[in-house]
C-alpha positions in Angstrom: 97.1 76.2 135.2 96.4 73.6 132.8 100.0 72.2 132.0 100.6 72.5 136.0 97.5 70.2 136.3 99.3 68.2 133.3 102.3 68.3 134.8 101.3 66.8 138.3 99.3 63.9 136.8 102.0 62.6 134.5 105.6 63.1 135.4 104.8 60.2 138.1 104.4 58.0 135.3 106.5 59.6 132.8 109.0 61.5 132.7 111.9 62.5 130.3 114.2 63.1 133.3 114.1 59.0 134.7 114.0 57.8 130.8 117.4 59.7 130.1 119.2 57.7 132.5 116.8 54.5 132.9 115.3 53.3 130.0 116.5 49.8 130.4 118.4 47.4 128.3 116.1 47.6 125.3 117.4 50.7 124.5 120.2 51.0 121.9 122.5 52.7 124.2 121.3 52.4 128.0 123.2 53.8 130.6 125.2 50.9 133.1 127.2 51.6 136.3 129.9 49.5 138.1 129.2 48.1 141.5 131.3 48.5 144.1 132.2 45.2 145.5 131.5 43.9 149.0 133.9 42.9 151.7 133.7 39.0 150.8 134.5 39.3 147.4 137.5 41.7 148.3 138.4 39.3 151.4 138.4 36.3 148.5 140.4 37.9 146.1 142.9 39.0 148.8 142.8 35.2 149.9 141.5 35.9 153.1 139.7 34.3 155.7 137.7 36.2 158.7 140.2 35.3 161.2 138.6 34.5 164.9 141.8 35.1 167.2 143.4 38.4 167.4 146.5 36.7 165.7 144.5 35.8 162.7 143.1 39.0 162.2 146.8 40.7 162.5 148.2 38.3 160.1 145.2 39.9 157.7 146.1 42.9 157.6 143.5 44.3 160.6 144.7 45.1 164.0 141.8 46.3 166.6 140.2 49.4 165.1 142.3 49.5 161.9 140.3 49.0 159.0 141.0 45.8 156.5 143.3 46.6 153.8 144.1 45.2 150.2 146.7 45.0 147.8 146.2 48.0 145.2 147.3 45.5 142.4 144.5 43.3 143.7 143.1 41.6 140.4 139.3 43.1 140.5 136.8 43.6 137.8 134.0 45.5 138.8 130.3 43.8 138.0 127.9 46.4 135.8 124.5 47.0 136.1 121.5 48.4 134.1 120.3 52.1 135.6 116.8 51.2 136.7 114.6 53.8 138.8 115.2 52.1 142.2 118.5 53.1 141.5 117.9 56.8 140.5 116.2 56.9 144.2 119.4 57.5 146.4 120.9 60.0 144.0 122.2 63.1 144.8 120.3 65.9 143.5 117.4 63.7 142.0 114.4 65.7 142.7 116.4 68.6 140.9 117.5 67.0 138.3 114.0 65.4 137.7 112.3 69.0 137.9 114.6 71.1 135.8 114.3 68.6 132.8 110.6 68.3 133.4 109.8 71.4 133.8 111.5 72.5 130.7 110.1 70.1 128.5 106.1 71.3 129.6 107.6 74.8 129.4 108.5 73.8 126.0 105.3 72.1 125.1 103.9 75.4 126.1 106.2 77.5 124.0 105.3 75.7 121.2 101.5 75.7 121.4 101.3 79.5 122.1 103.5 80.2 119.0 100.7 78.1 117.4 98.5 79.7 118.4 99.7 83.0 118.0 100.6 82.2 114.5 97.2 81.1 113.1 94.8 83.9 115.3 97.4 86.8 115.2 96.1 88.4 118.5 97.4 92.0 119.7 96.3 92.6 122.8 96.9 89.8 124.6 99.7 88.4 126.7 102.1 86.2 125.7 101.8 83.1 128.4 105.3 81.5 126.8 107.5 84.2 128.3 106.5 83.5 131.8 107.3 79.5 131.0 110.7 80.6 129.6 111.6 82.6 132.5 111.0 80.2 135.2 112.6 77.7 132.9 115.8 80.2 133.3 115.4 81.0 136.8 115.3 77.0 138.0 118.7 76.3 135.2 120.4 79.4 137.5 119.1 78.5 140.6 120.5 74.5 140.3 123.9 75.9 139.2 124.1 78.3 141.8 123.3 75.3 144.3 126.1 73.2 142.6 128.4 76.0 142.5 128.2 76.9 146.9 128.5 73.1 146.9 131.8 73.6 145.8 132.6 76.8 147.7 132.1 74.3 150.9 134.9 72.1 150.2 137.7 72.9 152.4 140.6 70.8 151.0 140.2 71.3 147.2 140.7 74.2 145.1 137.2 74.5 143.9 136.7 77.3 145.7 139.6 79.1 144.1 139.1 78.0 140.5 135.3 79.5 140.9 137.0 82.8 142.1 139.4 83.0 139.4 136.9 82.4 135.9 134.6 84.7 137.8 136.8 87.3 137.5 138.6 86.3 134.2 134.6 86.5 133.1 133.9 89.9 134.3 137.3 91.6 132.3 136.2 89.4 129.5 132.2 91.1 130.1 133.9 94.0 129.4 136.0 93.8 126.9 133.2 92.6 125.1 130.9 95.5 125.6 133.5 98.1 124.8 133.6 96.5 121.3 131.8 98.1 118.3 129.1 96.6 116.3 131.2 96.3 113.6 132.9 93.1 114.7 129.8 91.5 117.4 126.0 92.6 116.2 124.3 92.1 119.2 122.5 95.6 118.8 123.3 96.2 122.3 123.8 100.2 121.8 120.9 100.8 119.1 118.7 98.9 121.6 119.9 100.5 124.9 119.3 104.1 123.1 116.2 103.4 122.1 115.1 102.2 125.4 117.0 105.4 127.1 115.1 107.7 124.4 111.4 105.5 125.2 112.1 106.3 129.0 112.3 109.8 128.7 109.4 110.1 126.9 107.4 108.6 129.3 109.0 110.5 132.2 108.0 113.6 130.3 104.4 112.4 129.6 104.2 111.7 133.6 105.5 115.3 134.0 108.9 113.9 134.9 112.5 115.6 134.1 115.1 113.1 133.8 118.0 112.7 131.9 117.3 108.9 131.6 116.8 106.1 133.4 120.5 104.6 133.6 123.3 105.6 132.3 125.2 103.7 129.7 128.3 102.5 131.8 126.0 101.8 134.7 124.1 99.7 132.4 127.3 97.6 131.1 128.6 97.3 134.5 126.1 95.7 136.0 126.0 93.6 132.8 129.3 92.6 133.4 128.3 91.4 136.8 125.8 89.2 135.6 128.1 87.9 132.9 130.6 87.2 135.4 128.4 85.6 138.1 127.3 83.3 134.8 130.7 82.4 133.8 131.6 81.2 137.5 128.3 79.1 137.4 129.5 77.2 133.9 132.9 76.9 135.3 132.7 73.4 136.5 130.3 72.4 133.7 132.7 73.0 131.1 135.6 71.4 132.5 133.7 68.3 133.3 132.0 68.9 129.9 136.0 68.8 128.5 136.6 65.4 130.4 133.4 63.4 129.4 133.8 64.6 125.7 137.6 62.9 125.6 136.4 59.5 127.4 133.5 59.4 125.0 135.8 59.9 122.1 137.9 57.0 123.4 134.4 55.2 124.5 132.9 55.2 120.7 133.9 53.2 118.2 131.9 54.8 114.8 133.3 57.2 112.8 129.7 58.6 112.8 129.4 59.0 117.4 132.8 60.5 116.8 131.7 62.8 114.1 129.0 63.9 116.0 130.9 63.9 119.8 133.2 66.1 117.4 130.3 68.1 116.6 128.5 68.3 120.0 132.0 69.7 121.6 132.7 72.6 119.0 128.4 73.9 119.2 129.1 76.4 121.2 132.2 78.0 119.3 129.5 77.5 115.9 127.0 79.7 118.1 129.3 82.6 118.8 130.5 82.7 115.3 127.1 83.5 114.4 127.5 86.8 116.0 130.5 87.9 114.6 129.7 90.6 112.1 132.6 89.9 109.0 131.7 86.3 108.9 127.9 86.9 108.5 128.2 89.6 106.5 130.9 88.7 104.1 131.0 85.6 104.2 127.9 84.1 104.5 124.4 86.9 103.6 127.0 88.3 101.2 130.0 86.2 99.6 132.8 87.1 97.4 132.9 85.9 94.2 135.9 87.6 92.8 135.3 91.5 92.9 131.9 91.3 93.7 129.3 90.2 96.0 126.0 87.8 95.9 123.6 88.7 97.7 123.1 85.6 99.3 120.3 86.3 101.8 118.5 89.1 103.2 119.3 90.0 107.2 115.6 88.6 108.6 116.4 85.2 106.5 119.7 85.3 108.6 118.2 85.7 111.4 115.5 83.2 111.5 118.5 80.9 110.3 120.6 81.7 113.2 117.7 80.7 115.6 117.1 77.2 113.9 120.8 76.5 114.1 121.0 77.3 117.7 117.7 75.0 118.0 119.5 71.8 116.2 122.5 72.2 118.3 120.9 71.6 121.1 118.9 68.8 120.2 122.4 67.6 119.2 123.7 67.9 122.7 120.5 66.2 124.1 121.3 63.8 122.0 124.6 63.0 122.7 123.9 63.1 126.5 124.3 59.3 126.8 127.4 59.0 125.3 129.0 61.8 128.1 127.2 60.3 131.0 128.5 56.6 130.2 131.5 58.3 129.6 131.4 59.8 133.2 130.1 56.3 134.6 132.9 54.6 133.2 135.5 56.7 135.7 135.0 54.1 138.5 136.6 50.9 136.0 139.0 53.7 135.1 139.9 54.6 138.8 140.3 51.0 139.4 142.7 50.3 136.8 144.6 53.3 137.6 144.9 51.7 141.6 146.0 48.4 139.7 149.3 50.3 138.6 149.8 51.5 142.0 152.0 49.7 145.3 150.4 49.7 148.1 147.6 49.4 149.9 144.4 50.5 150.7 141.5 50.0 152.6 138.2 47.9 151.9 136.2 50.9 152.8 138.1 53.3 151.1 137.7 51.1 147.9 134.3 50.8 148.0 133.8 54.0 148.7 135.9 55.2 145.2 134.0 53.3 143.2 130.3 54.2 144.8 131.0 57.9 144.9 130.4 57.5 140.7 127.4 56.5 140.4 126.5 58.5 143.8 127.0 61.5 142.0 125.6 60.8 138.5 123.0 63.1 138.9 125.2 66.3 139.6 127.0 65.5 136.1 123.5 65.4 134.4 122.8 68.8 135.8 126.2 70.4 134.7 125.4 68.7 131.2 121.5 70.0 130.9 121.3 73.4 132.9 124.0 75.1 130.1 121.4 73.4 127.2 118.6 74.8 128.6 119.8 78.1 129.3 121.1 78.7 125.8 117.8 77.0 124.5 115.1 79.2 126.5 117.4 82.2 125.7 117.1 81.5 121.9 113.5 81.1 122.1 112.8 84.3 124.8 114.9 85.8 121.9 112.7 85.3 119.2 109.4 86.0 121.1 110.3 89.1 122.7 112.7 90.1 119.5 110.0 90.0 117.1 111.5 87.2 114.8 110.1 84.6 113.0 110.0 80.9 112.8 109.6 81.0 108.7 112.7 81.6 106.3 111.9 83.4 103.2 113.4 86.9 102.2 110.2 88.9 102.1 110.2 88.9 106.0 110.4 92.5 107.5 111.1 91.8 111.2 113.7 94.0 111.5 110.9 97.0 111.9 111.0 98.3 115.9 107.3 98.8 117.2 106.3 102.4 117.0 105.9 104.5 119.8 101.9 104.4 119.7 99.2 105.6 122.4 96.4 103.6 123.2 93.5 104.4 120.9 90.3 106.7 122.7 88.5 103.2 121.9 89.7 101.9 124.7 88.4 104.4 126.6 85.5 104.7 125.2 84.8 101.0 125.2 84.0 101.5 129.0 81.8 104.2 130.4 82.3 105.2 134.3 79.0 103.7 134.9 80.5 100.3 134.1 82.1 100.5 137.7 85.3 100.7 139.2 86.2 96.8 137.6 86.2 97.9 134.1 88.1 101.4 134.8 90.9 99.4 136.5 91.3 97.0 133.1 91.8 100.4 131.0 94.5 101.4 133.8 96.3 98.2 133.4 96.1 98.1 129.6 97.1 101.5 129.5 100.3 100.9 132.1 101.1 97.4 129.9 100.3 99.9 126.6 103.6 102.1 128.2 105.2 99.1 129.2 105.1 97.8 125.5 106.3 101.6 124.4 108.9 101.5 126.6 110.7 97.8 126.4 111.0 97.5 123.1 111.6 94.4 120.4 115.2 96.4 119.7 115.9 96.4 123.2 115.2 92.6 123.6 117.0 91.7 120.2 120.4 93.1 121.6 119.9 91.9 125.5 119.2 88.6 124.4 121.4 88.1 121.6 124.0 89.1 124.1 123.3 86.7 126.9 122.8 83.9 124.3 126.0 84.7 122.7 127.8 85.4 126.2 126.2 81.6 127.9 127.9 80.1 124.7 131.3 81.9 124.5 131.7 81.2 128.3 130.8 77.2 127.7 133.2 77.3 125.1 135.5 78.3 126.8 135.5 76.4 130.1 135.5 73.1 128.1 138.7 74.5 125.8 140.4 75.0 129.3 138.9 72.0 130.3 140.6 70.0 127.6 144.0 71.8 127.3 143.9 70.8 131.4 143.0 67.0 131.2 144.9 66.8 127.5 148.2 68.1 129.0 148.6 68.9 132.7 147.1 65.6 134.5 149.2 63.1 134.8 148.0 59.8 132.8 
């Protein structure tokens, strides 16, 4: 309730969201869009004149109800502007754009604070607050991309539609491919983690008086898996191939060796993230290296892990990072469609023009959502990951993480703590403690580990490999 409160007092005055895309010229790389021009300019550098007589306006180039047309090879340089907040106001999907980011960072805030907290008092029966924050955080990040994603399912004329269709199912034979894989080449932890939950189940059933052979069945469990694997893939379709097209225009954009570098960098994160996962690199290669017939033991498997968070971490805050470069890169289409008209015979209409060149910056907004919702996705993920998988924040090899919580009862204090003459408030606290007590027992840190490890993993491979398509597609099959 307090970083709600914090929330609704501040983000009117400031907000991460607006300074992303208007901080202003003082900035060492602020965002600028083109204008689109307006009908005198176009009517001077066509050399016209508004005509008066019917005649006048034929000899123009507009007869009656036909628009005003142009040359294409008209010679027009588009005016640039600084993105201020007046500008932000008429963008499509603002107020989501503006939420999501905001909401993530006070989510984050909150993340970090509890893990504070957490880490200096080291209390056991309480609730961990953070979780909640992560999860909305993920539920708003799907909720925007599915949005974006029946946007395009309501254009008639494109293929959008169809190319959402397709990676949904490529996605879903992928899913499961994937699952059918041992742990000796992917270590989620999926298996030891569902059987522990399956075994943890049946207990409890039993305890309740209960016969059951389990509560889901392994292949029911990776189909419906698959189906949420496949439902994300289609949601970070688009996102990848527009992620594919801003990463080549911001290569062309910079001029350092260093922005290249790290455009370089940013584009290849995800393929670093699912490498992480991949059991003969990590093992032999990196915890235990060769050095000629033997091994060094390099690191133990909790110092791995807590490394494998923090790189996941800095990644990100590379690709928040490099989030100006890609939007400039995206705002610089409407010069680049212009030029591309130059080379063209023709004409074309004033409004039709004006239109091309406005529907950029019009849209601005929808590309900062496909760039942010897949970073904070994989960043909540990571973090939900290490809360709910028992890991730690600190890299040194005495950490013993890797220890699933026992199977334990609630101690007869708790009962004792509170005699029936306390009333009926205190005997419903021991029934929730004891139901979050089985809870606890039943949904355990081994279960998280290789759930989450999974969908981080899977939210990675599938960016990956959208914006590989992405750049195969705009390298090689669209004409120049």
């Amino acid at each position: 309730m307090v970083m709600a409160s914090v929330i609704q007092k501040i983000i009117p005055h400031y907000s991460l969201a607006r300074w992303l895309l208007c901080s202003g010229r003082f900035f060492f790389f602020s965002l600028q869009w083109y204008q689109h021009p307006t009908e005198e300019e176009l009517r001077i550098l066509a050399g016209k004149q508004r005509g008066k007589s019917k005649k006048d306006r034929k000899y123009n180039g507009h007869i009656e109800n036909k628009p005003l047309t142009i040359p294409r090879d008209i010679d027009l340089h588009l005016e640039t502007k600084f993105v201020t907040e007046r500008d932000t106001i008429a963008l499509h999907y603002f107020p989501e754009y503006q939420w999501l980011v905001d909401f993530t960072v006070a989510a984050t805030v909150v993340y970090v604070v509890t893990e504070a907290y957490y880490s200096i008092m080291k209390p056991s029966q309480e609730m961990n607050i953070s979780i909640v924050w992560c999860l909305l955080v993920l539920a708003f990040a799907i909720k925007i991309l599915f949005s974006l994603t029946t946007y395009y399912f309501k254009v008639e004329d494109g293929g959008e539609r169809s190319v959402c269709v397709t990676f949904g199912f490529f996605f879903f034979v992928k899913a499961m491919a994937i699952l059918i894989v041992t742990e000796n080449y992917l270590e989620f932890g999926l298996e030891s983690g569902f059987s522990n939950f399956s075994k943890s189940a049946m207990q409890f059933l039993e305890k309740q008086g209960l016969e059951s052979q389990g509560p889901v069945s392994k292949l029911t469990f990776k189909l419906f898996l698959a189906i949420l694997c496949s439902l994300i893939g289609a949601f970070l379709t688009f996102p990848g191939l527009r992620l594919a097209q801003m990463h080549l225009d911001a290569l062309n954009l910079a001029t350092e060796k260093i922005t290249q570098t790290l455009l370089h960098i940013n584009f290849l994160a995800p393929l670093f993230m699912v490498l992480l996962w991949v059991k003969p690199i990590t093992k032999d290669y990196v915890m235990s290296p060769p050095l000629g017939k033997e091994t060094i033991p390099l690191m133990s498997e909790d110092t791995f892990d807590t490394i494998r968070l923090w790189i996941i971490i800095l990644l990100c805050v590379l690709r928040l990072a490099m989030m100006r470069h890609h939007l400039q890169a995206y705002l610089n289409l409407a010069q680049k469609s212009v030029d591309q008209m130059k080379k063209e015979a023709g004409r074309i209409s004033m409004v039709e023009l004006q239109k091309m060149v406005a529907r950029v910056f019009y849209y601005l907004c929808v590309i900062a959502l496909q760039y942010v919702a897949p970073l904070v996705m994989l960043l909540h993920t990571t973090l939900l990951l290490k809360t709910l998988g028992n890991y730690s924040w600190v890299i040194y090899p005495g950490l013993n993480s890797d220890t699933p919580v026992e199977d334990k009862l609630l101690p007869n204090s708790v009962y004792s703590e509170y005699s029936p003459a306390d009333g009926k408030m205190k005997v419903t606290v021991v029934q929730i403690t004891m139901a979050l007590g089985s809870l606890k027992n039943i949904f355990t840190p081994l279960l998280f580990r290789g759930l989450l490890s999974f969908l981080t993993w899977w939210i990675a491979a599938c960016l990956f490999s959208t914006s590989l398509f992405g750049l195969f597609y705009h390298q090689y099959l669209t004409v120049a």
